[in-house]
ModelCIF file with pLDDT and N, C-alpha, C, O atoms, coordinates in Angstrom:
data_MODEL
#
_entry.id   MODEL 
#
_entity.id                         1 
_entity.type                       polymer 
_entity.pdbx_number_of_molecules   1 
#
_entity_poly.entity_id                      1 
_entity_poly.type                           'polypeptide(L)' 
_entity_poly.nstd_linkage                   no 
_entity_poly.nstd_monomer                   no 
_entity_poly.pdbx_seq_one_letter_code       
;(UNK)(UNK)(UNK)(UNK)(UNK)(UNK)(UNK)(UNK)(UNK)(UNK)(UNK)(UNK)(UNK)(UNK)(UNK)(UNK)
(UNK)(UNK)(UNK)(UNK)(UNK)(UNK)(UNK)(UNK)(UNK)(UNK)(UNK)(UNK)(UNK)(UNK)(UNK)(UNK)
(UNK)(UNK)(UNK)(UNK)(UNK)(UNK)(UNK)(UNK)(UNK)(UNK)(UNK)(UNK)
;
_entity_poly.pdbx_seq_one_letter_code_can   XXXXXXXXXXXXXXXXXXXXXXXXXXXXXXXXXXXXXXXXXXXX 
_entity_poly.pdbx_strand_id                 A 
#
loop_
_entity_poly_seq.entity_id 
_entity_poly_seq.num 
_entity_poly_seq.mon_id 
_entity_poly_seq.hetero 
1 1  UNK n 
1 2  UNK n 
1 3  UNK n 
1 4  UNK n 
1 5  UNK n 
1 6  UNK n 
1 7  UNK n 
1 8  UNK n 
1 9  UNK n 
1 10 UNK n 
1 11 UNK n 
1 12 UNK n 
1 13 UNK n 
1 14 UNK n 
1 15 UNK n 
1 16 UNK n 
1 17 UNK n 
1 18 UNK n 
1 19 UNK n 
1 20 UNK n 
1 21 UNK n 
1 22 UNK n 
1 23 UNK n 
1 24 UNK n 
1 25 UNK n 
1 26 UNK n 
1 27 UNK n 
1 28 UNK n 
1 29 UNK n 
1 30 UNK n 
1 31 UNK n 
1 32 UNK n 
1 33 UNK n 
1 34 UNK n 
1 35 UNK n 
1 36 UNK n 
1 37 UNK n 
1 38 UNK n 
1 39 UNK n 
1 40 UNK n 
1 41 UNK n 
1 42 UNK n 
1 43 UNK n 
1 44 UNK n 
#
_struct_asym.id          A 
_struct_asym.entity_id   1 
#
loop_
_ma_qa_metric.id 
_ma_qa_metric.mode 
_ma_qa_metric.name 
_ma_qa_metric.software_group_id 
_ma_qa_metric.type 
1 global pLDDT . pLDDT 
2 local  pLDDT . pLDDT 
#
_ma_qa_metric_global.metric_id      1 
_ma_qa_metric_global.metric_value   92.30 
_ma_qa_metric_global.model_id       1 
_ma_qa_metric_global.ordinal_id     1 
#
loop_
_ma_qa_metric_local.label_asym_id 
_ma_qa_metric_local.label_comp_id 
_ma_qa_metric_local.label_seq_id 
_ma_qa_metric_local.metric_id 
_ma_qa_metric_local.metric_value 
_ma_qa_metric_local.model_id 
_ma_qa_metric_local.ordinal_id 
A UNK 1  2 82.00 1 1  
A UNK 2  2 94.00 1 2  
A UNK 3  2 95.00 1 3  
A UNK 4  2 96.00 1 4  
A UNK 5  2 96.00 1 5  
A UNK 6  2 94.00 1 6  
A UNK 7  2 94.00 1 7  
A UNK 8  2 95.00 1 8  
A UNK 9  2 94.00 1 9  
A UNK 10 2 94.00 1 10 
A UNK 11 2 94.00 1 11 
A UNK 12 2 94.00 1 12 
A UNK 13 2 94.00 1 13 
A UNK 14 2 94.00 1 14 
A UNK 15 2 94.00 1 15 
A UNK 16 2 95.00 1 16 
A UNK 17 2 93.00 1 17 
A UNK 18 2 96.00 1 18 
A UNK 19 2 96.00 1 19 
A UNK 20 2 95.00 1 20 
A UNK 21 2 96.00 1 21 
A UNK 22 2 96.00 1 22 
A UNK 23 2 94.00 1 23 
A UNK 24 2 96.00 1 24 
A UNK 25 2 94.00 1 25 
A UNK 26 2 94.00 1 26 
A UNK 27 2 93.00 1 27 
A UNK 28 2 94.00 1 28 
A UNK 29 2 94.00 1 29 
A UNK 30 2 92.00 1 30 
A UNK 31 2 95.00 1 31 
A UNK 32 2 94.00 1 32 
A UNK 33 2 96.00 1 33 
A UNK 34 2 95.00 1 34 
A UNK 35 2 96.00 1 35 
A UNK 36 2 94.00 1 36 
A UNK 37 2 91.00 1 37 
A UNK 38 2 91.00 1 38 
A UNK 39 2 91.00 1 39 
A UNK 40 2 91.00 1 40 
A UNK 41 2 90.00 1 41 
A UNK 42 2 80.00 1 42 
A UNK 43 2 74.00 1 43 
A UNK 44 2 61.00 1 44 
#
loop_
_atom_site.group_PDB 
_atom_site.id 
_atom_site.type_symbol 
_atom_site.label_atom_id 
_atom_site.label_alt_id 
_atom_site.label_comp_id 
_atom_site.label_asym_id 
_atom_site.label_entity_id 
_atom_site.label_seq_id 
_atom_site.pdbx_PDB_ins_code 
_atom_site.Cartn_x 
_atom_site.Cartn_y 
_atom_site.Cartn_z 
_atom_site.occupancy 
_atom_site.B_iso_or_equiv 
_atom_site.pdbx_formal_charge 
_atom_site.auth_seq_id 
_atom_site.auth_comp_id 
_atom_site.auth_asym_id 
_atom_site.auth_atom_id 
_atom_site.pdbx_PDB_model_num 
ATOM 1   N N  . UNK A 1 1  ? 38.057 -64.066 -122.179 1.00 82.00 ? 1  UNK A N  1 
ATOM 2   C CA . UNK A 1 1  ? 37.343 -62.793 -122.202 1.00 82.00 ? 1  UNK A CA 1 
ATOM 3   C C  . UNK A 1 1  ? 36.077 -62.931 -121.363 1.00 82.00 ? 1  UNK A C  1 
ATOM 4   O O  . UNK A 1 1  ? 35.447 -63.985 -121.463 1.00 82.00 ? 1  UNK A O  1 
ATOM 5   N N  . UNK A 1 2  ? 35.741 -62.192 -120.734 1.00 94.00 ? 2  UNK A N  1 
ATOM 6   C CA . UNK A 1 2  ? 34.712 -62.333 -119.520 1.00 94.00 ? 2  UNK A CA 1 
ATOM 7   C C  . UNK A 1 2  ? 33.202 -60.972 -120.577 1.00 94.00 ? 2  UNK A C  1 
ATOM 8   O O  . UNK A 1 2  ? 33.016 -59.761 -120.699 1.00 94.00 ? 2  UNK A O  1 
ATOM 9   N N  . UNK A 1 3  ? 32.541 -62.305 -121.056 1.00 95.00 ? 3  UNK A N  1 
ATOM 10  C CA . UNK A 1 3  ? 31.419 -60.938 -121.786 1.00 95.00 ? 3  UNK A CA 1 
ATOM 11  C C  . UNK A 1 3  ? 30.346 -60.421 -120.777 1.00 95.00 ? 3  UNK A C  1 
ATOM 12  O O  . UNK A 1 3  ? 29.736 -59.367 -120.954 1.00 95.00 ? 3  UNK A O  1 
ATOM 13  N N  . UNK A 1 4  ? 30.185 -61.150 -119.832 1.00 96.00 ? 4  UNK A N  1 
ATOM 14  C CA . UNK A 1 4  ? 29.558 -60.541 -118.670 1.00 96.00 ? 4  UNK A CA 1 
ATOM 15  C C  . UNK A 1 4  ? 30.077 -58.913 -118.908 1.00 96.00 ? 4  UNK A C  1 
ATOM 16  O O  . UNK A 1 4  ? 29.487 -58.203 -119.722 1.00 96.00 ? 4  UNK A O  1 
ATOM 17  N N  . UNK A 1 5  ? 30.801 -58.598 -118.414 1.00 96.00 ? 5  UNK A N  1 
ATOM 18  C CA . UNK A 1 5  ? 31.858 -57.607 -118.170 1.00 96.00 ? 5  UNK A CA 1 
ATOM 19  C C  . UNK A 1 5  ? 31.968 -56.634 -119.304 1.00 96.00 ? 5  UNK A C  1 
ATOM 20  O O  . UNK A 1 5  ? 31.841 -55.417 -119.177 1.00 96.00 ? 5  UNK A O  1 
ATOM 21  N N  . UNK A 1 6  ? 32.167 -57.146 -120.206 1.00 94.00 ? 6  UNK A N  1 
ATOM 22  C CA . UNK A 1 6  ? 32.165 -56.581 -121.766 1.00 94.00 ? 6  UNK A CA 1 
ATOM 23  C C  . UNK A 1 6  ? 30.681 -56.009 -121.885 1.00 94.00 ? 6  UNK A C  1 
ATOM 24  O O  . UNK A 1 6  ? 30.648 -54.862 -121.440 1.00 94.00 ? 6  UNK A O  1 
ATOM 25  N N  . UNK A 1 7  ? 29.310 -56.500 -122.399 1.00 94.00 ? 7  UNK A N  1 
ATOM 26  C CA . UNK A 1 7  ? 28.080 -56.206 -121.949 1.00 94.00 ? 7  UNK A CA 1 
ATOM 27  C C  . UNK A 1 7  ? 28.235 -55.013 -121.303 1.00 94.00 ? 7  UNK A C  1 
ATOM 28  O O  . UNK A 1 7  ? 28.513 -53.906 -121.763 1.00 94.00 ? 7  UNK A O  1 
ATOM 29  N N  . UNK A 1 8  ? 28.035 -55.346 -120.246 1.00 95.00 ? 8  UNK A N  1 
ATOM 30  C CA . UNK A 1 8  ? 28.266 -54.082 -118.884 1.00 95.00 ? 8  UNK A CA 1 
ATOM 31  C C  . UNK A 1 8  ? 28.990 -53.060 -119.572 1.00 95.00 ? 8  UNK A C  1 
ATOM 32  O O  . UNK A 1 8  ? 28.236 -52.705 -120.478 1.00 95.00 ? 8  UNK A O  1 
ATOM 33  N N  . UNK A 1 9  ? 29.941 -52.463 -119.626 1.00 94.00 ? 9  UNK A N  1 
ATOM 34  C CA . UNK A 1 9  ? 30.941 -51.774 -120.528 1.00 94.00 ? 9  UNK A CA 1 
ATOM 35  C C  . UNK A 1 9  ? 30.078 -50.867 -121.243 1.00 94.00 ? 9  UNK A C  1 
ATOM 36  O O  . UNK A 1 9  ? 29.837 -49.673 -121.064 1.00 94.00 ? 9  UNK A O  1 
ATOM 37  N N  . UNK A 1 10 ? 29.571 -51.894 -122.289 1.00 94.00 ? 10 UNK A N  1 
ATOM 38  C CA . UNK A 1 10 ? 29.454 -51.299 -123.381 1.00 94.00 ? 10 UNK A CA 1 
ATOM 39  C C  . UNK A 1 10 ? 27.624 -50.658 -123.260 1.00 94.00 ? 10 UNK A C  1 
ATOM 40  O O  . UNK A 1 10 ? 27.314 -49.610 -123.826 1.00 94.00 ? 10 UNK A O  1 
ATOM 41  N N  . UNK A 1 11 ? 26.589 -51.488 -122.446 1.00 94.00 ? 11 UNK A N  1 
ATOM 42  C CA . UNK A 1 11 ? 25.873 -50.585 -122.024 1.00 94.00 ? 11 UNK A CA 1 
ATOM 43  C C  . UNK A 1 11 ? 25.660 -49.544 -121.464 1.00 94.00 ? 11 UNK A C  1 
ATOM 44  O O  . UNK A 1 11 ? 24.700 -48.777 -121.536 1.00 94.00 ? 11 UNK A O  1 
ATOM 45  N N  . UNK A 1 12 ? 27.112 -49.492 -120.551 1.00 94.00 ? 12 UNK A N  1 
ATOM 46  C CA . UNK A 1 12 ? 27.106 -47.924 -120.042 1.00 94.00 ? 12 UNK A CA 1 
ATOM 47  C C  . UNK A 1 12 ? 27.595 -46.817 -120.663 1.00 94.00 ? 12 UNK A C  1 
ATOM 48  O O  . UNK A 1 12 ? 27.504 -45.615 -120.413 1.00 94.00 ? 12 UNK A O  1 
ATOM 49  N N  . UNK A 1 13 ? 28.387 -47.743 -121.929 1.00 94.00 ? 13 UNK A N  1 
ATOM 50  C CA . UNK A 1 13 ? 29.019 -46.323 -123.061 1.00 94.00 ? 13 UNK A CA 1 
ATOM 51  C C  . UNK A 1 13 ? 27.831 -45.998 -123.602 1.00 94.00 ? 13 UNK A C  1 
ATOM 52  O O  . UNK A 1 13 ? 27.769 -44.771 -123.522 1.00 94.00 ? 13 UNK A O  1 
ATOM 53  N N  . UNK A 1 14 ? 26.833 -46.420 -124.119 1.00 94.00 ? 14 UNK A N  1 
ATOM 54  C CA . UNK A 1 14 ? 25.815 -45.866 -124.426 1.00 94.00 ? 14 UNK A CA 1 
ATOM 55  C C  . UNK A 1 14 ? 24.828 -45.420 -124.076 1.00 94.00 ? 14 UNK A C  1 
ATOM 56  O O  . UNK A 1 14 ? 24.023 -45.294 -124.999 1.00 94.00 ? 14 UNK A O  1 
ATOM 57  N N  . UNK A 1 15 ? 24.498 -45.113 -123.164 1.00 94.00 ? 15 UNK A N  1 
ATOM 58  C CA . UNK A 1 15 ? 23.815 -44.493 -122.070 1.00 94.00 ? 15 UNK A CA 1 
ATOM 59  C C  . UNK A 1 15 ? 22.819 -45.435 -121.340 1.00 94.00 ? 15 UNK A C  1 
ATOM 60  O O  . UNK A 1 15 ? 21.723 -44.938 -121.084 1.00 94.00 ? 15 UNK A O  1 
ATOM 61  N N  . UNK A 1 16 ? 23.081 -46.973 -120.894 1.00 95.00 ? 16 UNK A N  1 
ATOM 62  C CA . UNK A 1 16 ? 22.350 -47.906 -120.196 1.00 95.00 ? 16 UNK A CA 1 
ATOM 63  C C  . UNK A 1 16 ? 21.438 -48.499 -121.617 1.00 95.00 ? 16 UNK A C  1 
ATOM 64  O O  . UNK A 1 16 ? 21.749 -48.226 -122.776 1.00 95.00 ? 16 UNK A O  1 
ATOM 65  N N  . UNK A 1 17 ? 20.334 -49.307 -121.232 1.00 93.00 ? 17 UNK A N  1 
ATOM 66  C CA . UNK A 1 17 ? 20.056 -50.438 -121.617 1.00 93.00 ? 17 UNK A CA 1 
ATOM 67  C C  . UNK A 1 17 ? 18.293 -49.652 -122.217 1.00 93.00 ? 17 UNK A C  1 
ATOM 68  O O  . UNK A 1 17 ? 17.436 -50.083 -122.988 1.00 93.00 ? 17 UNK A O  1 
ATOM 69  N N  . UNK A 1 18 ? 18.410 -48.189 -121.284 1.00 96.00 ? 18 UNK A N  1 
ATOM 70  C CA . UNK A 1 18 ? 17.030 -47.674 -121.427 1.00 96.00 ? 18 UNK A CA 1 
ATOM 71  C C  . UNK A 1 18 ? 17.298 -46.667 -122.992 1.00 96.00 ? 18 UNK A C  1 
ATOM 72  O O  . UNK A 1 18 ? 16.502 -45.972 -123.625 1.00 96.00 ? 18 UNK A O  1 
ATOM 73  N N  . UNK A 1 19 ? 18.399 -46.896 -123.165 1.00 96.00 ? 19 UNK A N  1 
ATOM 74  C CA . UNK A 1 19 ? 18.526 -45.683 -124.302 1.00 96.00 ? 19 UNK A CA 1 
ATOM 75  C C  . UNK A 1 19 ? 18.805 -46.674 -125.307 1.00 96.00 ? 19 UNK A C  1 
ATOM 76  O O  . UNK A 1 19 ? 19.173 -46.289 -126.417 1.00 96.00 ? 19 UNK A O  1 
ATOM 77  N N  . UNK A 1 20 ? 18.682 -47.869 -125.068 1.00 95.00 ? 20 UNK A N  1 
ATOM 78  C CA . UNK A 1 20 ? 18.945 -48.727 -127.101 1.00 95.00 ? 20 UNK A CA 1 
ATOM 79  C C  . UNK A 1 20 ? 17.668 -48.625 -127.138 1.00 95.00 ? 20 UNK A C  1 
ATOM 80  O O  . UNK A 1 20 ? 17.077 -48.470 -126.070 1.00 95.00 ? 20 UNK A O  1 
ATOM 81  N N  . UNK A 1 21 ? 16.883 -48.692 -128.451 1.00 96.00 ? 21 UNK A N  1 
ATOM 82  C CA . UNK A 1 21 ? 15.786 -48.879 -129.226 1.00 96.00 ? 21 UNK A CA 1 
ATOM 83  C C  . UNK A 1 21 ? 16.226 -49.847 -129.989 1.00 96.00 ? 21 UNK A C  1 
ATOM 84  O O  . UNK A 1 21 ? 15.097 -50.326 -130.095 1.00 96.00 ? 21 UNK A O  1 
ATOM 85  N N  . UNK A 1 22 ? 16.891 -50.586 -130.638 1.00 96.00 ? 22 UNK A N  1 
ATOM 86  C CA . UNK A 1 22 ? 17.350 -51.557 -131.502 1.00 96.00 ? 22 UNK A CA 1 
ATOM 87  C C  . UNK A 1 22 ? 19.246 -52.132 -131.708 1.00 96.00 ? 22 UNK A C  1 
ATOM 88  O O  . UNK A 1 22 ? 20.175 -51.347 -131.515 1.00 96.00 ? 22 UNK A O  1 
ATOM 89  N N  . UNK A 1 23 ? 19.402 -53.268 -132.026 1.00 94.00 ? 23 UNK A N  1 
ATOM 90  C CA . UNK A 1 23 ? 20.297 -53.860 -132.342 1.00 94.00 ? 23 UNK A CA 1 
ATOM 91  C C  . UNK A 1 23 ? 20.528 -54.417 -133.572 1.00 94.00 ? 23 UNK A C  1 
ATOM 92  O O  . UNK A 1 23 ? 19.508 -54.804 -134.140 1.00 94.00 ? 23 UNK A O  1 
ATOM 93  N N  . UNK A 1 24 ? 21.487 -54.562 -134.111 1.00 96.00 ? 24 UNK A N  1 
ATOM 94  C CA . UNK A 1 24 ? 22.128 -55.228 -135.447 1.00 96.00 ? 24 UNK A CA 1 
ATOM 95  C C  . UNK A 1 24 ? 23.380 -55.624 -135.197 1.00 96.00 ? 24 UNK A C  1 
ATOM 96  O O  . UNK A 1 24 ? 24.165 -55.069 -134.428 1.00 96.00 ? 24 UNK A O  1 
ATOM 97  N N  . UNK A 1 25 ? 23.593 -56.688 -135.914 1.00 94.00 ? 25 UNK A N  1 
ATOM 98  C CA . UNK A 1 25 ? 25.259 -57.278 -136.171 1.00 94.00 ? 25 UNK A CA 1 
ATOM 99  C C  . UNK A 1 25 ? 25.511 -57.633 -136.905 1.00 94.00 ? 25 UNK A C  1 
ATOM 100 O O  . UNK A 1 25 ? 24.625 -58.251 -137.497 1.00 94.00 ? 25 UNK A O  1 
ATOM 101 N N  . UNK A 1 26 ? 27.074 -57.591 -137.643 1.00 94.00 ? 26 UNK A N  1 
ATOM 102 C CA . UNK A 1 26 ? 27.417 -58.697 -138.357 1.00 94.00 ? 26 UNK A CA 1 
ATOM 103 C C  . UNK A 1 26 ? 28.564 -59.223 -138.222 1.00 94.00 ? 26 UNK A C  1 
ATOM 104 O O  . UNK A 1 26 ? 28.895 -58.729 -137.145 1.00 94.00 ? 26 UNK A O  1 
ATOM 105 N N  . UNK A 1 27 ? 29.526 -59.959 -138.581 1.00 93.00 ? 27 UNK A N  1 
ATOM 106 C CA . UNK A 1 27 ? 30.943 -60.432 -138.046 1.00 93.00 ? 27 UNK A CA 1 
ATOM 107 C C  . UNK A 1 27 ? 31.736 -59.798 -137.253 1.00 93.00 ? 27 UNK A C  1 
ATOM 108 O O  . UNK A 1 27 ? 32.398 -60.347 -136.373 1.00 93.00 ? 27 UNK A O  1 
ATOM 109 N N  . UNK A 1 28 ? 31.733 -58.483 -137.523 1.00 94.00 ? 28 UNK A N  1 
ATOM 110 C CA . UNK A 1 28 ? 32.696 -57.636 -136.950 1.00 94.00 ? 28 UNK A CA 1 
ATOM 111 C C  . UNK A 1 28 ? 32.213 -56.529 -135.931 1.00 94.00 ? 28 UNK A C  1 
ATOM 112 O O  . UNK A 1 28 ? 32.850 -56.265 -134.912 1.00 94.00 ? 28 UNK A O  1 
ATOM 113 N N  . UNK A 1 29 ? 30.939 -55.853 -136.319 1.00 94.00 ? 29 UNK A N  1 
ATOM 114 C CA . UNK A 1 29 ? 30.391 -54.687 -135.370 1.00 94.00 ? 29 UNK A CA 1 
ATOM 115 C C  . UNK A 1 29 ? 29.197 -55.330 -134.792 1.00 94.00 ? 29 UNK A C  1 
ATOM 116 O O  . UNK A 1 29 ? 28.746 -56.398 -135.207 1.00 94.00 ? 29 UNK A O  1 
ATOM 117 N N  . UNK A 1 30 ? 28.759 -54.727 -133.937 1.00 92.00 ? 30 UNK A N  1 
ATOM 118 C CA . UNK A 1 30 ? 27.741 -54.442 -133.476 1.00 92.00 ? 30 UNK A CA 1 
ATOM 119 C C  . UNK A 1 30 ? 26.907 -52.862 -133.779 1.00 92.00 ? 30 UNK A C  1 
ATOM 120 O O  . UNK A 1 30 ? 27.594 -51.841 -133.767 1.00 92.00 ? 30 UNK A O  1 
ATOM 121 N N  . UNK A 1 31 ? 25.443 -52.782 -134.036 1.00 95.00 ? 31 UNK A N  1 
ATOM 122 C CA . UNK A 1 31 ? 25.041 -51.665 -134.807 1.00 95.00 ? 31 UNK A CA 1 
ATOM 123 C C  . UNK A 1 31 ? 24.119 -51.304 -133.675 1.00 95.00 ? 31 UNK A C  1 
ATOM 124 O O  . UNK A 1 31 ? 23.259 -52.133 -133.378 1.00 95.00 ? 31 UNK A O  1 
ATOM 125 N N  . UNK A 1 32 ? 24.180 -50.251 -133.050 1.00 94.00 ? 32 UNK A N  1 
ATOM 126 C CA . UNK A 1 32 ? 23.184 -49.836 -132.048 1.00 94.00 ? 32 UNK A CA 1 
ATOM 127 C C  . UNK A 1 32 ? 22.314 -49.045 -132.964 1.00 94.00 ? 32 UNK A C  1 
ATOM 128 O O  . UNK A 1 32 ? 22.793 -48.609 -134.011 1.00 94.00 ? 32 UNK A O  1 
ATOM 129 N N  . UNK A 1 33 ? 20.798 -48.782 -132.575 1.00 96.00 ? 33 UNK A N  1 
ATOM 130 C CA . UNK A 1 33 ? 19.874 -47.634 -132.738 1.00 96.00 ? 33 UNK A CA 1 
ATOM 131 C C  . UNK A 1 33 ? 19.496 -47.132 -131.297 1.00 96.00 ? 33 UNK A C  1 
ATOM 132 O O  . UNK A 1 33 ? 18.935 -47.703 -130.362 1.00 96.00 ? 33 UNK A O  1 
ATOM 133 N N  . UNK A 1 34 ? 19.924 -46.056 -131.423 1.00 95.00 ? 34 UNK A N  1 
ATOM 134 C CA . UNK A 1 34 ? 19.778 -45.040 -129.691 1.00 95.00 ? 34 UNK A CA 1 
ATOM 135 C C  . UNK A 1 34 ? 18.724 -44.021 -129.298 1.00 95.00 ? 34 UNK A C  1 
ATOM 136 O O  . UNK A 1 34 ? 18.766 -42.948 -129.901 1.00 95.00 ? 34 UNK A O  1 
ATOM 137 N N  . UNK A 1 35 ? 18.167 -44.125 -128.752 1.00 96.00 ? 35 UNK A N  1 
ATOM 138 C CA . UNK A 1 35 ? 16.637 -43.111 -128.770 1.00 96.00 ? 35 UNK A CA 1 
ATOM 139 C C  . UNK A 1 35 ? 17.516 -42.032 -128.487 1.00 96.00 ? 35 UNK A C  1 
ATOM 140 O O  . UNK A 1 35 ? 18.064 -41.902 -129.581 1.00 96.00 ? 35 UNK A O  1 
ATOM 141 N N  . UNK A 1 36 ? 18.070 -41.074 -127.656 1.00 94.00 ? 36 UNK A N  1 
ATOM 142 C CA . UNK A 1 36 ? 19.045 -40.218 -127.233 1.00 94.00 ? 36 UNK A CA 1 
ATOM 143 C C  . UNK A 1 36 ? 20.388 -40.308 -128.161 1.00 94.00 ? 36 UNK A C  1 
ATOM 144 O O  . UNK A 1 36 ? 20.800 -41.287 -127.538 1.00 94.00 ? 36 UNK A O  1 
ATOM 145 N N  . UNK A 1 37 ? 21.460 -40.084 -129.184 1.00 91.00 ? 37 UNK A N  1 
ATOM 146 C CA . UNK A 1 37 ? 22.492 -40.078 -129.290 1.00 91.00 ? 37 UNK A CA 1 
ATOM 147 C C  . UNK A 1 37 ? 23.435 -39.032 -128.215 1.00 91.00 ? 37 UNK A C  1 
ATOM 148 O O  . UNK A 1 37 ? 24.647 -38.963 -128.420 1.00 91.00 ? 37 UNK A O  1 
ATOM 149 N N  . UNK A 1 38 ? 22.795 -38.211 -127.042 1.00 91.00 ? 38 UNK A N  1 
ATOM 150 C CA . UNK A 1 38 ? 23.697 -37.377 -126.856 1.00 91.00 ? 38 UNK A CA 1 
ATOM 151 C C  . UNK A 1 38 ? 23.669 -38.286 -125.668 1.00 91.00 ? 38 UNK A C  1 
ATOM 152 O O  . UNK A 1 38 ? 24.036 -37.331 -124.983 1.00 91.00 ? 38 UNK A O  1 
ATOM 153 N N  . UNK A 1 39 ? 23.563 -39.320 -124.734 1.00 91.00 ? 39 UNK A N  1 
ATOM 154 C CA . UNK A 1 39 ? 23.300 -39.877 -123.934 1.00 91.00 ? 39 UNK A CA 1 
ATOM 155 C C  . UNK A 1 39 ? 24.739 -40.757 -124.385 1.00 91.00 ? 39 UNK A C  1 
ATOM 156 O O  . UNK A 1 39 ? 25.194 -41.157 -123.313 1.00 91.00 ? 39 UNK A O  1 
ATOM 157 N N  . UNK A 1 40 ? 25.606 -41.205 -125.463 1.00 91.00 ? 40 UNK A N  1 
ATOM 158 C CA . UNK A 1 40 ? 26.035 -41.937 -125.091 1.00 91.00 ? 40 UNK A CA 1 
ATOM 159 C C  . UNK A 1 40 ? 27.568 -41.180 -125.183 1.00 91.00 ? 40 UNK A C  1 
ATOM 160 O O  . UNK A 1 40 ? 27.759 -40.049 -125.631 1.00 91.00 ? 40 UNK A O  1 
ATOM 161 N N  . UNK A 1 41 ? 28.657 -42.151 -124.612 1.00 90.00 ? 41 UNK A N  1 
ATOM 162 C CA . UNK A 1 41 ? 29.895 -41.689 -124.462 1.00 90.00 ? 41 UNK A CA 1 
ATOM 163 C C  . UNK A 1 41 ? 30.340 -41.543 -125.356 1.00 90.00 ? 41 UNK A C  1 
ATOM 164 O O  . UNK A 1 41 ? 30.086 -42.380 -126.222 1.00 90.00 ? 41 UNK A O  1 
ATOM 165 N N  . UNK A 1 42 ? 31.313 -40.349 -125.721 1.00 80.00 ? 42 UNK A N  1 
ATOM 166 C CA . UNK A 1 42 ? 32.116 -39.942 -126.831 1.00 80.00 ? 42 UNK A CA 1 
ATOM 167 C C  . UNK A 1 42 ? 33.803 -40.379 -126.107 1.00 80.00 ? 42 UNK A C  1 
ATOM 168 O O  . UNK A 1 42 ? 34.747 -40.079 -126.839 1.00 80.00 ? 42 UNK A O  1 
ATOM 169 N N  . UNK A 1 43 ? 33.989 -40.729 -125.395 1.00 74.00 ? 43 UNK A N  1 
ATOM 170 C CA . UNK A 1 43 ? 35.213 -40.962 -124.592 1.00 74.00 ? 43 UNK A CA 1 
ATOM 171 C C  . UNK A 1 43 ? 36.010 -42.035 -125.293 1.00 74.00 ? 43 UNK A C  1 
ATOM 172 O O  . UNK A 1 43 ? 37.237 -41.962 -125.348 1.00 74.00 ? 43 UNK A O  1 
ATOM 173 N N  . UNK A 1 44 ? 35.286 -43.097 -125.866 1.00 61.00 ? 44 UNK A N  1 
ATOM 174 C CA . UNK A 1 44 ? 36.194 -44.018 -126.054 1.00 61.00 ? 44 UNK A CA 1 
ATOM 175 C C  . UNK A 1 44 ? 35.726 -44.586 -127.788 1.00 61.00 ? 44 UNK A C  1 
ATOM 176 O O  . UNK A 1 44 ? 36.370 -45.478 -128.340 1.00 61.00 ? 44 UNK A O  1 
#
Protein backbone atom coordinates (compact mmCIF):
# COMPACT_ATOMS: atom_id res chain seq x y z
CA UNK A 1 0.00 0.00 0.00
CA UNK A 2 1.69 3.24 -0.98
CA UNK A 3 0.40 5.84 2.10
CA UNK A 4 2.13 8.57 0.39
CA UNK A 5 -0.72 8.28 -2.05
CA UNK A 6 -3.40 7.34 0.41
CA UNK A 7 -2.60 10.78 2.51
CA UNK A 8 -2.92 12.66 -0.70
CA UNK A 9 -6.41 11.05 -1.41
CA UNK A 10 -7.75 11.55 1.51
CA UNK A 11 -6.63 15.25 2.01
CA UNK A 12 -8.23 16.18 -1.01
CA UNK A 13 -11.57 14.40 -0.01
CA UNK A 14 -11.67 16.78 2.58
CA UNK A 15 -11.08 19.84 1.27
CA UNK A 16 -6.93 20.00 1.51
CA UNK A 17 -4.86 20.18 4.57
CA UNK A 18 -6.16 24.03 5.12
CA UNK A 19 -9.63 22.83 6.10
CA UNK A 20 -8.60 20.11 9.06
CA UNK A 21 -8.58 21.90 12.43
CA UNK A 22 -7.93 18.59 14.28
CA UNK A 23 -7.30 14.81 14.16
CA UNK A 24 -8.21 11.64 16.16
CA UNK A 25 -7.79 7.88 15.78
CA UNK A 26 -8.31 4.72 16.88
CA UNK A 27 -7.75 1.12 15.37
CA UNK A 28 -10.04 1.40 12.76
CA UNK A 29 -11.03 5.22 11.77
CA UNK A 30 -9.55 8.11 11.50
CA UNK A 31 -11.69 11.20 13.11
CA UNK A 32 -11.32 14.50 11.27
CA UNK A 33 -12.50 18.02 12.84
CA UNK A 34 -13.14 20.35 9.65
CA UNK A 35 -13.37 24.13 9.91
CA UNK A 36 -15.71 24.07 6.59
CA UNK A 37 -17.83 20.66 6.47
CA UNK A 38 -19.23 21.78 3.09
CA UNK A 39 -15.64 21.87 1.67
CA UNK A 40 -15.30 18.27 1.84
CA UNK A 41 -16.32 15.46 -0.69
CA UNK A 42 -19.56 13.72 -0.41
CA UNK A 43 -18.54 11.45 -3.49
CA UNK A 44 -17.01 8.70 -1.89
Amino acid sequence: MNYKELAKNILELIGGKENMSGLTHCATRLRFNLKDEKKQSQKK
